[in-house]
C-alpha positions in Angstrom: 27.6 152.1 103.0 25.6 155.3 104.4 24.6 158.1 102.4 21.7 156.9 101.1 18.4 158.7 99.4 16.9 159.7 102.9 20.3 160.9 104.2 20.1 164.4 105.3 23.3 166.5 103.6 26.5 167.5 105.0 29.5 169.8 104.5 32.9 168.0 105.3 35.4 170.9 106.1 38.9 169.5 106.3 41.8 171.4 107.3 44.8 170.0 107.1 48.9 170.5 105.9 48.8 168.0 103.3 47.9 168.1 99.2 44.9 167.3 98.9 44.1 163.3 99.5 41.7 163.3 96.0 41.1 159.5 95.6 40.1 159.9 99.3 38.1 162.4 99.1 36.7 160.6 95.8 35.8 157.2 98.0 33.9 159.6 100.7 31.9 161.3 97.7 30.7 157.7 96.3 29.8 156.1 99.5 28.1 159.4 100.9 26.7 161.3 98.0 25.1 163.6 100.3 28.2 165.0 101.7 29.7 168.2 100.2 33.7 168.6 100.8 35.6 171.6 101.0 39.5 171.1 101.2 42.1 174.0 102.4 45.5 173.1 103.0 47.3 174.8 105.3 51.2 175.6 106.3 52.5 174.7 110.0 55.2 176.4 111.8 58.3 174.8 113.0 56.5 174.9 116.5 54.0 171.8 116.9 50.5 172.3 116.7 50.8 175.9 115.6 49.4 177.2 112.2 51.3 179.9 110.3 48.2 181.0 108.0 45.2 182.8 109.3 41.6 181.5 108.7 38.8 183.2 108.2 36.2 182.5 110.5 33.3 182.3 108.3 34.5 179.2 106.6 33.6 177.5 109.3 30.3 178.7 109.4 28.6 176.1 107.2 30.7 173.3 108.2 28.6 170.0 109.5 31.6 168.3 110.1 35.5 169.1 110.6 38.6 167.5 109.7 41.9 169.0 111.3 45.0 168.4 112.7 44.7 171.4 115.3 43.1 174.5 113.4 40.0 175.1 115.3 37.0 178.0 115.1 38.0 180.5 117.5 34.6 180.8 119.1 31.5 178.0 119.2 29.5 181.3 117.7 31.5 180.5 114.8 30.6 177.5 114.0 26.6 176.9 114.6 26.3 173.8 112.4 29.2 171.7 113.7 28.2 168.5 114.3 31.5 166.3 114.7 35.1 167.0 114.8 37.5 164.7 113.6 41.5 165.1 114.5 44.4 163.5 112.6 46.1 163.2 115.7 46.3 160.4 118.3 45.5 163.0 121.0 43.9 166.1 121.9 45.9 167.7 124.7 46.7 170.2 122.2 43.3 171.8 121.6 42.5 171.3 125.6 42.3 175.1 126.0 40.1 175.6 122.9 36.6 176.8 123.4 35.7 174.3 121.3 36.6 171.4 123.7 35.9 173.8 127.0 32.7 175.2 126.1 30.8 172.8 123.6 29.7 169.5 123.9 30.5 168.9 119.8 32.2 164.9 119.8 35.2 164.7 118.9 37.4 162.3 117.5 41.0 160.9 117.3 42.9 158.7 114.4 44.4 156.9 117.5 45.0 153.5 116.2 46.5 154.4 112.8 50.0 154.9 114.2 50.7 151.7 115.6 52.4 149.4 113.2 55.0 152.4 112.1 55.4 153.5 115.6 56.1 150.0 116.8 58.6 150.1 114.4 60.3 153.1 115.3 60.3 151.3 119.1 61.6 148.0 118.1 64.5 149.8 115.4 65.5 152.3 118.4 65.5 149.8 120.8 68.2 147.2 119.0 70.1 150.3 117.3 71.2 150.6 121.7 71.7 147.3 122.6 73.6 145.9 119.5 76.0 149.3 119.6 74.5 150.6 115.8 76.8 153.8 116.4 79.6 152.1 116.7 79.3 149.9 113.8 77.7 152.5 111.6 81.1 154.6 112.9 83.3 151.8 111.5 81.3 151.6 107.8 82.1 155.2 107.9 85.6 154.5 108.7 85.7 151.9 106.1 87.3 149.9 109.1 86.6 146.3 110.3 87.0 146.8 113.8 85.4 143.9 115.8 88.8 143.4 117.5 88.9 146.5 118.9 86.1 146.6 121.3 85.0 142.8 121.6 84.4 143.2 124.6 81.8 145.7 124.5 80.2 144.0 121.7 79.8 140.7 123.4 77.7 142.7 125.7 74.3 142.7 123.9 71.4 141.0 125.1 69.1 139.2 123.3 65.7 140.2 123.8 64.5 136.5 124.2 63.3 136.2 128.2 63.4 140.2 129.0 60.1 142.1 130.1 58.2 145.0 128.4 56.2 147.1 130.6 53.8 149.1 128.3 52.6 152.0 130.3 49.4 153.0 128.2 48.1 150.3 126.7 46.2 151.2 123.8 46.6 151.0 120.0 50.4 151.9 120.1 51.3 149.7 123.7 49.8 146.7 121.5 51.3 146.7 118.4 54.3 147.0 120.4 53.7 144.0 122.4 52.8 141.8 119.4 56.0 142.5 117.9 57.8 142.0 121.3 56.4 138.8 122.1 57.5 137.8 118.7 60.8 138.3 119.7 60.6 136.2 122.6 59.5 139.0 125.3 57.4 138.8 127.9 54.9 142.1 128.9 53.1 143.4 132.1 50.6 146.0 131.0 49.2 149.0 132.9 46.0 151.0 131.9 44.2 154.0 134.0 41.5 152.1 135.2 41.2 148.2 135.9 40.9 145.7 133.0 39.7 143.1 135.5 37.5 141.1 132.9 38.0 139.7 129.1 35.6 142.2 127.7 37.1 145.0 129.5 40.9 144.1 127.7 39.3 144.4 124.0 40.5 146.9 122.2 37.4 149.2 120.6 39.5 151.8 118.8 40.8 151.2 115.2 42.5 148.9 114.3 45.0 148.1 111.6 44.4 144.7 110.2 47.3 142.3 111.3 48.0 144.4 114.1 48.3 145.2 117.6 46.0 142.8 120.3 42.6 142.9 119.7 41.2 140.5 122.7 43.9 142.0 125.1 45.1 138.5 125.8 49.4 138.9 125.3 50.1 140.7 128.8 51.5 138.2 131.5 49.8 140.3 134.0 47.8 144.0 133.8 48.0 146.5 136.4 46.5 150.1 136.9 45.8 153.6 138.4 47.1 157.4 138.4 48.1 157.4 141.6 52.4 156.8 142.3 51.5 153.7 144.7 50.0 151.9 141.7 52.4 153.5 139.4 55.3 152.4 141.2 54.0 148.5 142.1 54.1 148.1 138.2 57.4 149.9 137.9 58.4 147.2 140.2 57.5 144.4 137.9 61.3 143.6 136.5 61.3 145.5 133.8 64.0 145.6 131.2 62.0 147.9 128.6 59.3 150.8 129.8 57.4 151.8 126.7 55.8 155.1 127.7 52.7 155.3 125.8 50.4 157.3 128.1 48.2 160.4 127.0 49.4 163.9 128.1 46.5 164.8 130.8 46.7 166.2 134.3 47.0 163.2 136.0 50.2 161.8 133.8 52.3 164.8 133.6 55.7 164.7 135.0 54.1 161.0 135.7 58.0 159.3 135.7 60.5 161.2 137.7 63.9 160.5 139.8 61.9 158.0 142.1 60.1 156.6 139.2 63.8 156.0 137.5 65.0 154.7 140.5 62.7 151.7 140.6 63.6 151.1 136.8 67.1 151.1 137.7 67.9 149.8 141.0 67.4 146.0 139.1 67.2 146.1 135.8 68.9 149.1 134.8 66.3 149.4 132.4 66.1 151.1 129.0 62.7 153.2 128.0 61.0 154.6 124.7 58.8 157.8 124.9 56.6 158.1 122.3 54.0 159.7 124.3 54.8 163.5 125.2 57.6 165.1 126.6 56.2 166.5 129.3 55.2 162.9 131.1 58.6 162.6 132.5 60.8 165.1 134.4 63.8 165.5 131.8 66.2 166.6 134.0 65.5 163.6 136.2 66.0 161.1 133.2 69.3 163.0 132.0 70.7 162.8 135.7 69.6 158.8 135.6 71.3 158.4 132.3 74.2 160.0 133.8 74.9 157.8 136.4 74.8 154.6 134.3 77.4 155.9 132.2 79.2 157.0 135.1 79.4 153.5 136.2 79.2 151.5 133.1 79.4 147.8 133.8 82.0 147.7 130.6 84.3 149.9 132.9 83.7 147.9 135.6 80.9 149.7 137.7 77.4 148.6 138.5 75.2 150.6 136.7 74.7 152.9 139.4 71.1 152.4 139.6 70.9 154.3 136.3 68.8 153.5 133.2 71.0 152.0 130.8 69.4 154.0 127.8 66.5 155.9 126.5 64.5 156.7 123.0 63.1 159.6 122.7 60.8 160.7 119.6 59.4 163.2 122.2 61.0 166.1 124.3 60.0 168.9 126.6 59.8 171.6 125.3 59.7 170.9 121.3 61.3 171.6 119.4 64.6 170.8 121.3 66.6 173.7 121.9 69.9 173.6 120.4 71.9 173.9 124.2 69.7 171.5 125.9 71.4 168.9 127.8 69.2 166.3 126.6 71.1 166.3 123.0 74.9 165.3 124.9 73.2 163.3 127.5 74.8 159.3 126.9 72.8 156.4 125.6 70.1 158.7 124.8 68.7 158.6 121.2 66.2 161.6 120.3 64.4 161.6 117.1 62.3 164.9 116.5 58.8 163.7 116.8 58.2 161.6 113.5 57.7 158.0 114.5 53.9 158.1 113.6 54.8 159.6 110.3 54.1 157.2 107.2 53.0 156.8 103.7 49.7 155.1 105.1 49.0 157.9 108.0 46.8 160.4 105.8 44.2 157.0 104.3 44.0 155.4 107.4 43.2 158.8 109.4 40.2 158.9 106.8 39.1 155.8 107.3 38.6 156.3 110.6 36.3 158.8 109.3 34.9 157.1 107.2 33.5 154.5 110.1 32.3 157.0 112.1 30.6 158.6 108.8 28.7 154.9 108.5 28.1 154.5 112.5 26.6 158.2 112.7 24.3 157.7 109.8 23.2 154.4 110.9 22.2 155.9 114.7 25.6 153.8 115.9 27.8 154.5 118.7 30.6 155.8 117.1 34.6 155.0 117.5 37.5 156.9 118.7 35.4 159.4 120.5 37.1 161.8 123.0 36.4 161.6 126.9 36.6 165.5 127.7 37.0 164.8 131.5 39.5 161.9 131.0 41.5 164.4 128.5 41.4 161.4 126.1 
């Protein structure tokens, strides 16, 4: 462990909306002696990202490093000693139009990588509460009614997920864990990354990593494919796909990335069904409602062909958030919307410290660290 007698010292500012994480911030103080932690816990508003409390700018002043969720100095003048930055979240597109990320070259890093085993979860739960009709029987415990009879026909419907195709657009931390599980249920995936993955080194996962989880060697996709641009985009689309996680980051290049053409592609086949765990704002919502509408509209149960439509969707994200109350989105059919909790978890606020506390060993040892932001990629 670092910290040692030559170790220069260090004040550990972390901001966060939590209680304070004690046995935490007790492991820290043992295996780095020299570093000094200050804790101040802070209240969020019902809009993401945005901090109800005001902070005084000089407690950042003697900060050497920073641990936040999005509570940031307001100027690099106020923060002279900042060394690292360290976010609880998986992204950053929420601090993008900080001075701190425009004007400073202070690294920053992510806790991408924690969320993956709960998140794949959420995907997998969401994805067979659609196809084996969960509403409907959850409707009937409610009814205290044994109604198989009564719409056998719809429930003879399901598909097994033995032999179907994920498509994990953005394959990092999340896309993986997803995968693992999905090729334990007899799935098959195509993966697509922004740039090309076109040897074995280049599919290995460097981020955190959950023990047990995800794919570490990149070796579970049937095929990869890549790009930003729709050509590339669309060839993948293309692939047969009866699931599309959407797992991208939020950057210039990926917003409003999946629109009516996009849907189109998913649908004309496959009617397929797709998860957004990513950000709202990476598909066109209206597009995705209108493609949800025309399935329904010409349900295979009622005799139609699907219209080209996307059979269903999952949503943990929406544009804007939170959802306003008359927004289509909440009536639109086969559409389940969850507000923005799938990374949440007992384990998120240790395992966002221990990607910390790597970094913490890396940087003291002169190591490359983990985790660490690409300003110009936006990730």
């Amino acid at each position: 462990m670092g910290g040692g007698p030559d170790a220069k010292p260090e004040h550990l500012l972390v901001i966060l909306p939590f209680k304070e994480p004690t046995e935490v911030f007790d492991r820290i103080r043992k295996n780095h002696p020299n570093i000094k932690i200050t804790f101040r816990s802070l209240l969020f508003s019902s809009t993401p990202w945005k901090i109800e409390d005001d902070i005084p700018k000089e407690i950042y002043k003697d900060a050497t490093i920073l641990v936040t969720l999005s509570a940031l100095p307001l100027s690099p003048a106020d923060c002279p000693n900042l060394q690292l930055i360290h976010f609880f979240s998986a992204g950053t597109n929420h601090i993008a139009n900080s001075p701190i990320y425009t004007n400073t070259s202070i690294p920053l890093t992510t806790s991408s990588g924690i969320h993956g085993p709960q998140i794949a979860e959420w995907v997998i739960l969401t994805m067979l509460a659609h196809s084996h009709h969960y509403s409907l029987l959850h409707t009937w415990q409610q009814n205290h009614e044994w109604g198989k009879g009564t719409h056998q026909k719809q429930l003879q419907s399901m598909r097994d997920k033995a032999g179907q195709r994920l498509g994990v657009l953005g394959y990092g931390s999340i896309g993986r864990q997803v995968a693992r599980v999905a090729r334990g249920m007899g799935m098959d995936v195509v993966a697509y990354t922004a740039s090309p993955r076109t040897t074995p080194e280049s599919k290995h996962d460097e981020g955190f990593i959950v023990p047990g989880t995800g794919d570490p060697d990149g070796s579970i996709p049937k095929a990869w494919f890549s790009g930003l641009d729709k050509a590339s985009l669309r060839n993948f689309l293309a692939q047969d796909i009866d699931h599309l996680l959407i797992s991208v980051p939020l950057t210039k290049e990926t917003t409003h990335f999946l629109g009516a053409e996009e849907f189109a592609i998913l649908g004309k086949k496959k009617n397929a069904f797709i998860s957004n765990i990513s950000r709202g704002q990476i598909i066109v919502q209206s597009d995705l409602i209108a493609s949800l509408t025309t399935y329904n509209d010409n349900d295979p149960l009622d005799g139609g062909d699907g219209g080209g439509g996307l059979r269903g969707a999952a949503l943990d994200v929406a544009d804007p958030e939170p959802l306003p109350k008359d927004d289509p989105l909440w009536d639109t059919p086969n559409c389940i919307i969850t507000p923005h909790i799938s990374g949440l978890g007992e384990a998120y606020v240790d395992r966002a410290f221990q990607v910390l506390e790597v970094n913490l060993d890396r940087r003291e040892k002169g190591e490359r660290m983990i985790n660490v932001v690409d300003r110009k990629r936006g990730y």
